[in-house]
mmCIF file of the N, C-alpha and C atoms, coordinates in Angstrom:
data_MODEL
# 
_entry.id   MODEL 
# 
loop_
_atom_site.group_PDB 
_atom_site.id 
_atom_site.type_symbol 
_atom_site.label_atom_id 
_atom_site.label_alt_id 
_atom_site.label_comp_id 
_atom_site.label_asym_id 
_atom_site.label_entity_id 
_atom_site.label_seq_id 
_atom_site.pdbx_PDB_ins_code 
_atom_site.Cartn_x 
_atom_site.Cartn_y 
_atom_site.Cartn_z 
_atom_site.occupancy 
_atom_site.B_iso_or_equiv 
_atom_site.pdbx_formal_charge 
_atom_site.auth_seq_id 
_atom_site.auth_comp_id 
_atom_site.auth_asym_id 
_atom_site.auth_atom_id 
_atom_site.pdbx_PDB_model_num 
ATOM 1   N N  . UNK A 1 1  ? 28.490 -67.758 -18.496 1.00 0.00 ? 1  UNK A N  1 
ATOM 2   C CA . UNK A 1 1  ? 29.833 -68.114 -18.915 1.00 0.00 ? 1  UNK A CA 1 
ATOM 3   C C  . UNK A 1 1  ? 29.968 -69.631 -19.072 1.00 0.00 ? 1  UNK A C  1 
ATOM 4   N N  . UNK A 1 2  ? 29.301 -70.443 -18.171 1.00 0.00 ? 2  UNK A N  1 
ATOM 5   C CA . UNK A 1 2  ? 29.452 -71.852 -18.448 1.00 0.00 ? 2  UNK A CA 1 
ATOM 6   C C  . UNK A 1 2  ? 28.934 -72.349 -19.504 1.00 0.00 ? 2  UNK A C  1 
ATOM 7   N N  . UNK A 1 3  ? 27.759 -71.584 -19.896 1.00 0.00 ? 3  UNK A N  1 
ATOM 8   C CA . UNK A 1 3  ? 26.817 -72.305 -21.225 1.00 0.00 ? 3  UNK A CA 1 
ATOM 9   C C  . UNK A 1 3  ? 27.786 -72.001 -22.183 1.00 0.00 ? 3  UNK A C  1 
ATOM 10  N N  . UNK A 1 4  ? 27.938 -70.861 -22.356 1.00 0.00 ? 4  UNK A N  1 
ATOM 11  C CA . UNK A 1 4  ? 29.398 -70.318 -23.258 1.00 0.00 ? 4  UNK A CA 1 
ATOM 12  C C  . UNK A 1 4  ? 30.556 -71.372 -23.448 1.00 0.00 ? 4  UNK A C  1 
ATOM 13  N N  . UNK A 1 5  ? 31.138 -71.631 -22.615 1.00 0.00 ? 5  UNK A N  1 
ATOM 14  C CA . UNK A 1 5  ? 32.180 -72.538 -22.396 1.00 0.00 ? 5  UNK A CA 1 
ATOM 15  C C  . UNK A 1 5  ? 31.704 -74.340 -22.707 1.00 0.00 ? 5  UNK A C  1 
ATOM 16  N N  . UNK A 1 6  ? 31.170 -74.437 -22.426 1.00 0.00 ? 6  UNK A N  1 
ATOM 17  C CA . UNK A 1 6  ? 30.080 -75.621 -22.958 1.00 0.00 ? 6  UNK A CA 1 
ATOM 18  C C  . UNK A 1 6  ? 29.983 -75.846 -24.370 1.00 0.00 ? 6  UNK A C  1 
ATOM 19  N N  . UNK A 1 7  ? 29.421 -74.787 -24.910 1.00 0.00 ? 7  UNK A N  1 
ATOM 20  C CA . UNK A 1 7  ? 29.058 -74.759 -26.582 1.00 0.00 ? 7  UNK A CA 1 
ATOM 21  C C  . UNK A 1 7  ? 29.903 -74.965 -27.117 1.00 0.00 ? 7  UNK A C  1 
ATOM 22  N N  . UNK A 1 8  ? 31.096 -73.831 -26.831 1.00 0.00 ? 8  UNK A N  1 
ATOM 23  C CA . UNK A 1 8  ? 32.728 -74.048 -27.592 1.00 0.00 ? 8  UNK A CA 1 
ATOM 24  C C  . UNK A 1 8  ? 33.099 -75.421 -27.614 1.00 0.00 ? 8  UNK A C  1 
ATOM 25  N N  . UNK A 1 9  ? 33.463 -75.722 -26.080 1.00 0.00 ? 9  UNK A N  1 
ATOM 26  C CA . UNK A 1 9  ? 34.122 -77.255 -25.712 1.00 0.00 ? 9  UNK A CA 1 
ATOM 27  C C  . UNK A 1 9  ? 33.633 -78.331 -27.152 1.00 0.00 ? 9  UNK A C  1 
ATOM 28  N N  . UNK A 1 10 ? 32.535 -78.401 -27.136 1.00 0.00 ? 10 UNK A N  1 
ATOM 29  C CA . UNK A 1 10 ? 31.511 -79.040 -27.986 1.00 0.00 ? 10 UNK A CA 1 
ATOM 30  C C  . UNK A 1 10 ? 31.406 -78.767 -29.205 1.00 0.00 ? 10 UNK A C  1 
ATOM 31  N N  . UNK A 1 11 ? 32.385 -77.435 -29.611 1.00 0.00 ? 11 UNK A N  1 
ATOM 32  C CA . UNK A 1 11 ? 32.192 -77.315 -30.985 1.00 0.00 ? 11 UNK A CA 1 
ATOM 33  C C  . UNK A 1 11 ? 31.890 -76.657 -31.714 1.00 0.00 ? 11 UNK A C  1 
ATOM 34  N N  . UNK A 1 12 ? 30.547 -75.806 -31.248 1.00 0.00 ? 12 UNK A N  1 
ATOM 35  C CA . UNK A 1 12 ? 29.582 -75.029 -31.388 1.00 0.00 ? 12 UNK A CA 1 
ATOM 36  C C  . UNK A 1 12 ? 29.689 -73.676 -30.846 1.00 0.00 ? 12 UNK A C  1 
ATOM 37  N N  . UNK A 1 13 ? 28.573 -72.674 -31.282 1.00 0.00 ? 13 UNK A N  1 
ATOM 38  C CA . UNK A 1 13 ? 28.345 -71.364 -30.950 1.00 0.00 ? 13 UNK A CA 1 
ATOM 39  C C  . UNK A 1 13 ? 27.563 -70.912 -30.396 1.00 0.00 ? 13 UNK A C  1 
ATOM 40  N N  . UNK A 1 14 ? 27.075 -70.535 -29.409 1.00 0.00 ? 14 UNK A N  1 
ATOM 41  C CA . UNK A 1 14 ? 26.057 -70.483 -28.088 1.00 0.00 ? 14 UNK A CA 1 
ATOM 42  C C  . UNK A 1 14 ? 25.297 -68.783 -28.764 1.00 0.00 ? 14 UNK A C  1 
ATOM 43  N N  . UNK A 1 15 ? 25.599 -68.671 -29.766 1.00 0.00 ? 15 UNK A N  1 
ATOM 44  C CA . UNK A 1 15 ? 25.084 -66.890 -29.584 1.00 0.00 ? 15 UNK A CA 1 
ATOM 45  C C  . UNK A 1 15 ? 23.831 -66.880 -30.724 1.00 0.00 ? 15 UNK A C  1 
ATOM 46  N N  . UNK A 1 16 ? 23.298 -66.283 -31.076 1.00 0.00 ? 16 UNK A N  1 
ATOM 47  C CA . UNK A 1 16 ? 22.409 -66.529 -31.957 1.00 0.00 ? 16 UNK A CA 1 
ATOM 48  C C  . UNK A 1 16 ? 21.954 -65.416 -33.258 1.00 0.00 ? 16 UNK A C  1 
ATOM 49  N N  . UNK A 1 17 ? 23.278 -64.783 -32.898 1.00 0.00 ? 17 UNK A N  1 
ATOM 50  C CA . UNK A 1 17 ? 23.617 -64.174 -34.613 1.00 0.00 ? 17 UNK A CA 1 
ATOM 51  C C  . UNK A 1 17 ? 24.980 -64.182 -34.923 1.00 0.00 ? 17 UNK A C  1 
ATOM 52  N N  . UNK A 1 18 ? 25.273 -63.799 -36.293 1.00 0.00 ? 18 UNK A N  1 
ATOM 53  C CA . UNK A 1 18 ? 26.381 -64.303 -36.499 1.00 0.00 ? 18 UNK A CA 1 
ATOM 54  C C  . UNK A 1 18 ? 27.569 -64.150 -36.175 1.00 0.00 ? 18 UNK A C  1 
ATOM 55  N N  . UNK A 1 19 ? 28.725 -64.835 -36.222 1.00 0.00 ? 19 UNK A N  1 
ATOM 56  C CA . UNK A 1 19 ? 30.183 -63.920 -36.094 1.00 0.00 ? 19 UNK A CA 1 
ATOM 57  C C  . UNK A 1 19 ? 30.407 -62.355 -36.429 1.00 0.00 ? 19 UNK A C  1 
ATOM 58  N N  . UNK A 1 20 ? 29.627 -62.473 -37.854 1.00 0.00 ? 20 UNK A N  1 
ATOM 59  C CA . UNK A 1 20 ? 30.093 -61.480 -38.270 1.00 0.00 ? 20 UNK A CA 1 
ATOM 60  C C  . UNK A 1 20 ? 29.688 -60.315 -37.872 1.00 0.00 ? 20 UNK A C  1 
ATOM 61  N N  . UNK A 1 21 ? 28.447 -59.974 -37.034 1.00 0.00 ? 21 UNK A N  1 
ATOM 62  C CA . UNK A 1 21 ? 27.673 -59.273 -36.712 1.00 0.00 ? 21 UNK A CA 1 
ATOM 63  C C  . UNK A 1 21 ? 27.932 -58.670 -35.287 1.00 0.00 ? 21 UNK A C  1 
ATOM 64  N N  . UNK A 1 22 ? 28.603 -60.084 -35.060 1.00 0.00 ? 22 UNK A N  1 
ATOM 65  C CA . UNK A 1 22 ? 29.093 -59.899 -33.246 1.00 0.00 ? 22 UNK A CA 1 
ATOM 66  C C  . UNK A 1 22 ? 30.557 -58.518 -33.215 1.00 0.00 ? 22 UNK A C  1 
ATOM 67  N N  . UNK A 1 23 ? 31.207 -59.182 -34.073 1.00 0.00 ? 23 UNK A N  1 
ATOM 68  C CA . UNK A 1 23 ? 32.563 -58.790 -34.617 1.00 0.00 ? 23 UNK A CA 1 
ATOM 69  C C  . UNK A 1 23 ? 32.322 -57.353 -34.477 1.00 0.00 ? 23 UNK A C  1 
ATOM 70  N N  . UNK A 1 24 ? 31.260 -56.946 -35.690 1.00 0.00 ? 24 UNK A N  1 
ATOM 71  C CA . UNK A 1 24 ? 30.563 -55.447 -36.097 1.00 0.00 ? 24 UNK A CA 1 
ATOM 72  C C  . UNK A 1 24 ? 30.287 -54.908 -34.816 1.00 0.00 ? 24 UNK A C  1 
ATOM 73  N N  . UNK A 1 25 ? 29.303 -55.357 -33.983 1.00 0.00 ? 25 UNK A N  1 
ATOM 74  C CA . UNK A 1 25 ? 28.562 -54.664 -33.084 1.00 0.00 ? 25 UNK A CA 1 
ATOM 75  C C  . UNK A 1 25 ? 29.535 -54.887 -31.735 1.00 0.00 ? 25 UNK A C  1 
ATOM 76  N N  . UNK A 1 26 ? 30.099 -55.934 -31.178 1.00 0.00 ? 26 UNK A N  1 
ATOM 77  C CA . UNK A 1 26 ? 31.380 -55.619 -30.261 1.00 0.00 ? 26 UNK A CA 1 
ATOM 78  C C  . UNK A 1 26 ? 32.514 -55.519 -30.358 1.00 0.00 ? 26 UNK A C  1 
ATOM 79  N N  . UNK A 1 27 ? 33.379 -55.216 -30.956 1.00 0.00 ? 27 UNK A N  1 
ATOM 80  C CA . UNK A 1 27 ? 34.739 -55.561 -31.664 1.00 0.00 ? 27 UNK A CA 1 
ATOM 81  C C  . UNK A 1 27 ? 35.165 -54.047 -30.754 1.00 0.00 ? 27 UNK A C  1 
ATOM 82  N N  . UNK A 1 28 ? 34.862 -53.101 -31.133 1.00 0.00 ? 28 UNK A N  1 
ATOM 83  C CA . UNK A 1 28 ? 35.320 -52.202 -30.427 1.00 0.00 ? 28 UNK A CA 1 
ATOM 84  C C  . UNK A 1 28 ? 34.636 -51.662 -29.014 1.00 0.00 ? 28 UNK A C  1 
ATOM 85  N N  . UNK A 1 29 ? 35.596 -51.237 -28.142 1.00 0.00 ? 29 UNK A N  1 
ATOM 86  C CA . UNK A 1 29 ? 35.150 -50.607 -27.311 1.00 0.00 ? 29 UNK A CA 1 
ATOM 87  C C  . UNK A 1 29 ? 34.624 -49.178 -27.210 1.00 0.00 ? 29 UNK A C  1 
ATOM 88  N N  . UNK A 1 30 ? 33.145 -48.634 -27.096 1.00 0.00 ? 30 UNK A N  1 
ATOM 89  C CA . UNK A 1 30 ? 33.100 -46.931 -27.338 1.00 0.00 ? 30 UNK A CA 1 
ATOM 90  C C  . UNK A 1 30 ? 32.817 -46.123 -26.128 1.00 0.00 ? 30 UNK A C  1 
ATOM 91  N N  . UNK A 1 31 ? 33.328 -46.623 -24.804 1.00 0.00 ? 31 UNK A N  1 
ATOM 92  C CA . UNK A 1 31 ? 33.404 -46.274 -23.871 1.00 0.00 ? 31 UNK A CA 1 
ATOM 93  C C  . UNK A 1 31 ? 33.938 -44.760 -23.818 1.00 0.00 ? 31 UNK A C  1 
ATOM 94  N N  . UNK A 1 32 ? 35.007 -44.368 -24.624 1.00 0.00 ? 32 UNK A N  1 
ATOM 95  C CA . UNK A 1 32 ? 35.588 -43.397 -24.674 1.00 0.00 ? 32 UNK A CA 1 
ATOM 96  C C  . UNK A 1 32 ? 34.377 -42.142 -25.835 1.00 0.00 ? 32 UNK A C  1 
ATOM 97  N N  . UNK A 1 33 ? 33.990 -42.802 -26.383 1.00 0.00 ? 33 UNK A N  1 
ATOM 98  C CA . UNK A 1 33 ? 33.513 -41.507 -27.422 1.00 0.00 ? 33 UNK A CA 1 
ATOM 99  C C  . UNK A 1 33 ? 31.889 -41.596 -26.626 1.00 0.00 ? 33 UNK A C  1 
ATOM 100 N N  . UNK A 1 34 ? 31.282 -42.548 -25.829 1.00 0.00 ? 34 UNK A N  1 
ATOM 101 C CA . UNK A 1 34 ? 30.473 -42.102 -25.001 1.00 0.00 ? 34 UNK A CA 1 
ATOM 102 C C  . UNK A 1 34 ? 30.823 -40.689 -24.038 1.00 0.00 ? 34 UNK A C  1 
ATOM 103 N N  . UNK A 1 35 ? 31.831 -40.972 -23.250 1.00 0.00 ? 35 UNK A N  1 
ATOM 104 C CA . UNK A 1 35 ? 32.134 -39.988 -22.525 1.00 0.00 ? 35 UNK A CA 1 
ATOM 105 C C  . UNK A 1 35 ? 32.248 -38.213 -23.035 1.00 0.00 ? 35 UNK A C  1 
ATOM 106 N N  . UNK A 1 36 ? 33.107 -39.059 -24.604 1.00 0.00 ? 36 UNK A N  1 
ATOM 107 C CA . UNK A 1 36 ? 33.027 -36.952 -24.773 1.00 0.00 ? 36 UNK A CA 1 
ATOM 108 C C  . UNK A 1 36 ? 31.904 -36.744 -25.297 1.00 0.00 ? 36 UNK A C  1 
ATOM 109 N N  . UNK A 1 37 ? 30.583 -37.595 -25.770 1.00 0.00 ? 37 UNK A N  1 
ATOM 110 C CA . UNK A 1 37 ? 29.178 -37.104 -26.359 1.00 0.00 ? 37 UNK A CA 1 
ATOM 111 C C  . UNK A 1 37 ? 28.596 -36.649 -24.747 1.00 0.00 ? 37 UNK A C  1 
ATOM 112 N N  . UNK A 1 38 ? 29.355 -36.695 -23.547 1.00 0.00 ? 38 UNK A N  1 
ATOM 113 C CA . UNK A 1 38 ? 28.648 -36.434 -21.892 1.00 0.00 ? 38 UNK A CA 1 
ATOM 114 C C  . UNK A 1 38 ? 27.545 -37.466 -22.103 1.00 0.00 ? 38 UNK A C  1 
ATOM 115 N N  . UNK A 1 39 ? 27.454 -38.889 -22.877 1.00 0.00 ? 39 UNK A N  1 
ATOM 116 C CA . UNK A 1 39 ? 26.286 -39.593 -22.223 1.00 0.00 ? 39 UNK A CA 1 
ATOM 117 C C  . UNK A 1 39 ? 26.457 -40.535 -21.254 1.00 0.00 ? 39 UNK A C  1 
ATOM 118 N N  . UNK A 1 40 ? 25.778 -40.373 -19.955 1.00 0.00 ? 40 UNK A N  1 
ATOM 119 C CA . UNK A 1 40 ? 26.096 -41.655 -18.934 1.00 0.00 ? 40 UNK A CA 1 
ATOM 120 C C  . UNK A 1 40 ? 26.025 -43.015 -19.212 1.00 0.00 ? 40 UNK A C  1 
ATOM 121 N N  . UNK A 1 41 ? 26.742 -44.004 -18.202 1.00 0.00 ? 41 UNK A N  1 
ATOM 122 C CA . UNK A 1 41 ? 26.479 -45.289 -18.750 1.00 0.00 ? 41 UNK A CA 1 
ATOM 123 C C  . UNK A 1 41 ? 27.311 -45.573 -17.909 1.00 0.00 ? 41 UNK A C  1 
ATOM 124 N N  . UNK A 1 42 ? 27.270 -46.933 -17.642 1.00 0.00 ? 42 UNK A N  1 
ATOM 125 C CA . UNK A 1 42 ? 27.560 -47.959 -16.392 1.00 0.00 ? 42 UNK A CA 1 
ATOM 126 C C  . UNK A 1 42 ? 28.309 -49.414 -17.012 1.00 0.00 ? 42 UNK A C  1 
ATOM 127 N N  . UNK A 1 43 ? 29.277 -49.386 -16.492 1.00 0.00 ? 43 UNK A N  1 
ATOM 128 C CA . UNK A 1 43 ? 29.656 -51.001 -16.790 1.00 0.00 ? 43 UNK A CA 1 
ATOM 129 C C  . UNK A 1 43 ? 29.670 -52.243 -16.023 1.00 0.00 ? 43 UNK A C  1 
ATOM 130 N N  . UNK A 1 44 ? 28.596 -53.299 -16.728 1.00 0.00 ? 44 UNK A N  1 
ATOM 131 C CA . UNK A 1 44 ? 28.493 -53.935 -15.622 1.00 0.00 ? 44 UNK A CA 1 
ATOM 132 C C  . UNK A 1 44 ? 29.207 -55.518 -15.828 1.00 0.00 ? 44 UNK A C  1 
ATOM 133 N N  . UNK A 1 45 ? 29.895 -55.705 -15.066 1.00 0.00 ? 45 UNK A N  1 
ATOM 134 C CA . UNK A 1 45 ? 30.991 -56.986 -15.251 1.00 0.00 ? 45 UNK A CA 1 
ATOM 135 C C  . UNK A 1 45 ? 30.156 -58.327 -15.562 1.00 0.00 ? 45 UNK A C  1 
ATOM 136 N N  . UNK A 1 46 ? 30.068 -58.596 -16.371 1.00 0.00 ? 46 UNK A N  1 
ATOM 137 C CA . UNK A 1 46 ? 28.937 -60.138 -16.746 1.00 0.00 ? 46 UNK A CA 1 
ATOM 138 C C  . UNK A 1 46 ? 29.635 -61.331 -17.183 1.00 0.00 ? 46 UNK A C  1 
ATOM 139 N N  . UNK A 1 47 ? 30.634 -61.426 -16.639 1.00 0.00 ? 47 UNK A N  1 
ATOM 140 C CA . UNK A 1 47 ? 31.885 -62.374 -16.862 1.00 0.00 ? 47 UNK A CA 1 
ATOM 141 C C  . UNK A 1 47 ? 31.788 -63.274 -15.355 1.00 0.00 ? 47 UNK A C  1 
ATOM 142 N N  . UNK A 1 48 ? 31.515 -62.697 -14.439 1.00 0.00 ? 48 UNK A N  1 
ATOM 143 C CA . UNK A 1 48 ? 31.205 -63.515 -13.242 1.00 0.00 ? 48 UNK A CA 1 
ATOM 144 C C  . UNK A 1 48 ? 30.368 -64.347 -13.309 1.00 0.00 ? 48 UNK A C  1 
ATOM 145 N N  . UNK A 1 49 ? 30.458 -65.367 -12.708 1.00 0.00 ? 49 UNK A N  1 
ATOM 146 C CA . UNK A 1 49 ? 29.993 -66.605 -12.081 1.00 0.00 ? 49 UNK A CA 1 
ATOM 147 C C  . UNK A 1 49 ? 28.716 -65.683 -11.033 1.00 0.00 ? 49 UNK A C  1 
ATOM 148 N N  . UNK A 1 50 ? 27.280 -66.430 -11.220 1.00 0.00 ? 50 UNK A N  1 
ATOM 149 C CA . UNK A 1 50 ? 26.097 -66.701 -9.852  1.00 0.00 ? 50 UNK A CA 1 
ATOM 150 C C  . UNK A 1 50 ? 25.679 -65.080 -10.799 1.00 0.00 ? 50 UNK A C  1 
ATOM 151 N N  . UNK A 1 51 ? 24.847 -64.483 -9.656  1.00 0.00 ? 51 UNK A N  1 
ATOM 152 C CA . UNK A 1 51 ? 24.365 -63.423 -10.278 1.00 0.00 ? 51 UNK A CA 1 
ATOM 153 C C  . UNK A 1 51 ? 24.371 -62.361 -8.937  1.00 0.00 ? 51 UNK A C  1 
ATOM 154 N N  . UNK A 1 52 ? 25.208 -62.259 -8.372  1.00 0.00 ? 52 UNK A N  1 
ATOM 155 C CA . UNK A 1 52 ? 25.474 -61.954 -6.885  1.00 0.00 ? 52 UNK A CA 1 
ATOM 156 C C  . UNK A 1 52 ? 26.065 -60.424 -7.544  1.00 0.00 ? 52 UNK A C  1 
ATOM 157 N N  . UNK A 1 53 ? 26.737 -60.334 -8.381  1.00 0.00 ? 53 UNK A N  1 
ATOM 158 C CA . UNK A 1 53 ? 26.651 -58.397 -9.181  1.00 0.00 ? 53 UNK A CA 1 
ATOM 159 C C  . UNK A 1 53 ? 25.527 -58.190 -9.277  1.00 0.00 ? 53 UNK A C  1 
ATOM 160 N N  . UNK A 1 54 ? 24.858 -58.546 -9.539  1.00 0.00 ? 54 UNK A N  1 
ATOM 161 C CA . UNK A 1 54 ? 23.337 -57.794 -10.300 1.00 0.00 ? 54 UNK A CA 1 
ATOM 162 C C  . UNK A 1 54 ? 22.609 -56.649 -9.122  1.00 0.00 ? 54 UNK A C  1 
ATOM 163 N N  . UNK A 1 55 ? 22.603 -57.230 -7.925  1.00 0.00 ? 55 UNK A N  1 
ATOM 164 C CA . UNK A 1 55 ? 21.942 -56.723 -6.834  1.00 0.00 ? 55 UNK A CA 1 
ATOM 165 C C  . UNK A 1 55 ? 22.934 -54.940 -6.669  1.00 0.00 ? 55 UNK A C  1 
ATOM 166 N N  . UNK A 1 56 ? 24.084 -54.915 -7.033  1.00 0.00 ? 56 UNK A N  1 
ATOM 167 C CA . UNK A 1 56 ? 25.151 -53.685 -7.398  1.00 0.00 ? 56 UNK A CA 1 
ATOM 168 C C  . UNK A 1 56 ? 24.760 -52.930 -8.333  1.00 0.00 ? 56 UNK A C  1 
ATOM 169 N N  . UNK A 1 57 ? 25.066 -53.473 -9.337  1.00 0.00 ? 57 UNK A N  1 
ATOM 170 C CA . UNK A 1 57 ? 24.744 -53.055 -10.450 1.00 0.00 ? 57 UNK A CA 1 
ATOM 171 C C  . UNK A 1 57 ? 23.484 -52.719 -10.829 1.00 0.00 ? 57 UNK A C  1 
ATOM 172 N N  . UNK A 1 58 ? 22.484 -53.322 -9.866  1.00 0.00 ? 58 UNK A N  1 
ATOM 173 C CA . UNK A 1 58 ? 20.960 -52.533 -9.942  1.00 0.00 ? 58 UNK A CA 1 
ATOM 174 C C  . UNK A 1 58 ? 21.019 -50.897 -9.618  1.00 0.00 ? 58 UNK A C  1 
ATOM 175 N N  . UNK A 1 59 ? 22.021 -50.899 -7.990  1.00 0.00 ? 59 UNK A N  1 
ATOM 176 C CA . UNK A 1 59 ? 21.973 -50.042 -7.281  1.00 0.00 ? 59 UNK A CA 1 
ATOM 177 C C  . UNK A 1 59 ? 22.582 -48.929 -7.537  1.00 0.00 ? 59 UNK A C  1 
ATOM 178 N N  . UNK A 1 60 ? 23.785 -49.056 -9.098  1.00 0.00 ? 60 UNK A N  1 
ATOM 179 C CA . UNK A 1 60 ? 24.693 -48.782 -9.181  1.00 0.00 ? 60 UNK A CA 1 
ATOM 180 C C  . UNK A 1 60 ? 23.779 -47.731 -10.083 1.00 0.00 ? 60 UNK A C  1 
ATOM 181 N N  . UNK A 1 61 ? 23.323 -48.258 -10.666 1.00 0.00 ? 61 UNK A N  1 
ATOM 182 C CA . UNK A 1 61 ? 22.007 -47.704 -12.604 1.00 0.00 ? 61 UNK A CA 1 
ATOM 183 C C  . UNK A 1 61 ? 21.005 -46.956 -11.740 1.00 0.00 ? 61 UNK A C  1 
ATOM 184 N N  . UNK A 1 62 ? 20.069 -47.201 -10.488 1.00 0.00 ? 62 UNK A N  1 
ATOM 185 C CA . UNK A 1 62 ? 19.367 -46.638 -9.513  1.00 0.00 ? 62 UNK A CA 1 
ATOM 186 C C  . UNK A 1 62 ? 19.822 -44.925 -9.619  1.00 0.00 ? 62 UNK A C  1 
ATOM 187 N N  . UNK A 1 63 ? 20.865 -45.477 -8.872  1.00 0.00 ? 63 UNK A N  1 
ATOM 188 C CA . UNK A 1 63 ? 21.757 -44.023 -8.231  1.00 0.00 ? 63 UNK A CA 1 
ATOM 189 C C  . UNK A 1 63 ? 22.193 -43.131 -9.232  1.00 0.00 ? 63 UNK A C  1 
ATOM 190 N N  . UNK A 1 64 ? 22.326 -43.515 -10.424 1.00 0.00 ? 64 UNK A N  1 
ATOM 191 C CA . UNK A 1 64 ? 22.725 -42.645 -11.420 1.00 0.00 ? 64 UNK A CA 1 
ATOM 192 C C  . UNK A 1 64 ? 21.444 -42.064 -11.994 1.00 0.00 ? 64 UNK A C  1 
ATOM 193 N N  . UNK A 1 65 ? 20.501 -42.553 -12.269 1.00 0.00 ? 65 UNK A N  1 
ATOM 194 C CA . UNK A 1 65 ? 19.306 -42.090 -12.503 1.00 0.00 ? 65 UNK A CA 1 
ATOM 195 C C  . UNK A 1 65 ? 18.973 -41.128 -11.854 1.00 0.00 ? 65 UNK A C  1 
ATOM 196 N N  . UNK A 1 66 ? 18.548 -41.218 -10.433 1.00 0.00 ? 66 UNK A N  1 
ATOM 197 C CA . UNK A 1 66 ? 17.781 -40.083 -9.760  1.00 0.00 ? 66 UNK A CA 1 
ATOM 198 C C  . UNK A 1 66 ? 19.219 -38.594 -9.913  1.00 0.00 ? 66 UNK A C  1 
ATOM 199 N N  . UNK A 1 67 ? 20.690 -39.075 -9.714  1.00 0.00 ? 67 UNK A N  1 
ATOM 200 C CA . UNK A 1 67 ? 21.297 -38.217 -9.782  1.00 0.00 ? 67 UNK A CA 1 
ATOM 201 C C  . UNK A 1 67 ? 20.751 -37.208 -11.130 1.00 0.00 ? 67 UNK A C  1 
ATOM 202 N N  . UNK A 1 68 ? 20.769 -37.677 -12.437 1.00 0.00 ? 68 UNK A N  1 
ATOM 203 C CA . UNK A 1 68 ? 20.267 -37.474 -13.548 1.00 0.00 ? 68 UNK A CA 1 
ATOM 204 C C  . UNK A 1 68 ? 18.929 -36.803 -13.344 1.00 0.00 ? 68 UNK A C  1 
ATOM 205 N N  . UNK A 1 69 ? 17.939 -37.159 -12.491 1.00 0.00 ? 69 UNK A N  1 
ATOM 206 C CA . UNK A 1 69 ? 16.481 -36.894 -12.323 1.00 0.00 ? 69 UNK A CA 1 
ATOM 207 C C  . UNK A 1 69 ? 17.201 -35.409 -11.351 1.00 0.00 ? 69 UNK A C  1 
ATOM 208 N N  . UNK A 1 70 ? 17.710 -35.436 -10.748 1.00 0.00 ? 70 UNK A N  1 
ATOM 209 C CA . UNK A 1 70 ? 17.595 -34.056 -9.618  1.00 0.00 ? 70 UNK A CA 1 
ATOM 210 C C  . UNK A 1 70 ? 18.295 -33.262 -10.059 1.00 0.00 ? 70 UNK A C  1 
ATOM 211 N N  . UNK A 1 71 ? 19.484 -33.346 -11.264 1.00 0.00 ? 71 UNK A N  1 
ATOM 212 C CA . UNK A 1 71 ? 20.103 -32.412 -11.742 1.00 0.00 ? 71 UNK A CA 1 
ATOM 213 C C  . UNK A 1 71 ? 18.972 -31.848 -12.802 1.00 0.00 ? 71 UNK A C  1 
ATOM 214 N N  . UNK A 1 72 ? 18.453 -32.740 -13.277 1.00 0.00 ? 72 UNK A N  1 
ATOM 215 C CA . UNK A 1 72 ? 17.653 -32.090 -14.109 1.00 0.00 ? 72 UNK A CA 1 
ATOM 216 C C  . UNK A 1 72 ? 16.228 -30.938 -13.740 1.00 0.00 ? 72 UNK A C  1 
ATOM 217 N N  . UNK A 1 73 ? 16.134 -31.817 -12.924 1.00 0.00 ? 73 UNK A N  1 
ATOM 218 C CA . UNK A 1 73 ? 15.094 -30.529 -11.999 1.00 0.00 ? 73 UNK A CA 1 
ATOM 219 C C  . UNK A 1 73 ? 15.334 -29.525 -11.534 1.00 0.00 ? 73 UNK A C  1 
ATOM 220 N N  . UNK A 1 74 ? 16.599 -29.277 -10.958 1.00 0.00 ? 74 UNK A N  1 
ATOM 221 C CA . UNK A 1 74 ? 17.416 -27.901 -10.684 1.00 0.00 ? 74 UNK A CA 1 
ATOM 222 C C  . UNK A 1 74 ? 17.606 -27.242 -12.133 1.00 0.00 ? 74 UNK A C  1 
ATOM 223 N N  . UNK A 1 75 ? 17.799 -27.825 -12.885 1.00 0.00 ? 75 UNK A N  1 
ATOM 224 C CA . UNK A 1 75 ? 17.850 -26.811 -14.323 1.00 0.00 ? 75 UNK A CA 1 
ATOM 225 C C  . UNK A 1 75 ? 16.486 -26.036 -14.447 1.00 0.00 ? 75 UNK A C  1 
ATOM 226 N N  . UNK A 1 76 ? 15.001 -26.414 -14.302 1.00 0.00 ? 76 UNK A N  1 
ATOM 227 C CA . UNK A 1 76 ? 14.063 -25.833 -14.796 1.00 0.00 ? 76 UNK A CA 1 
ATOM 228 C C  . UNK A 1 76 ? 13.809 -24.803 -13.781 1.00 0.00 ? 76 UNK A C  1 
# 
């Protein structure tokens, strides 16, 4: 977020494709049409400062996996 904030201040664009592309590929949120396709997925807050989420959010993607791994094994 600081390098981010940096670039702007200064003028500039810290990302390394274009607006227009950014616009395209994040502009909307598809959180919702994930859910009714039933595919999992995790949101992980990357707006914070240090990297003190990550160690969560490892644990968070972990835990959903094996859940995923043992349901699936009870199916066969």
């Amino acid at each position: 977020m600081r390098r981010h904030r940096a670039a702007v201040e200064a003028g500039g664009d810290d990302h390394l494709i274009s607006r227009e592309e950014m616009e395209r590929t994040y502009l909307r949120d598809d959180h919702d049409a994930l859910h009714r396709m039933g595919i999992p997925f995790l949101v992980v807050d990357n707006h914070l400062e240090g990297d003190g989420f990550l160690g969560y959010a490892i644990e968070e993607v972990v835990a959903l996996l094996k859940s995923k791994i043992e349901s699936a094994g009870r199916e066969d």
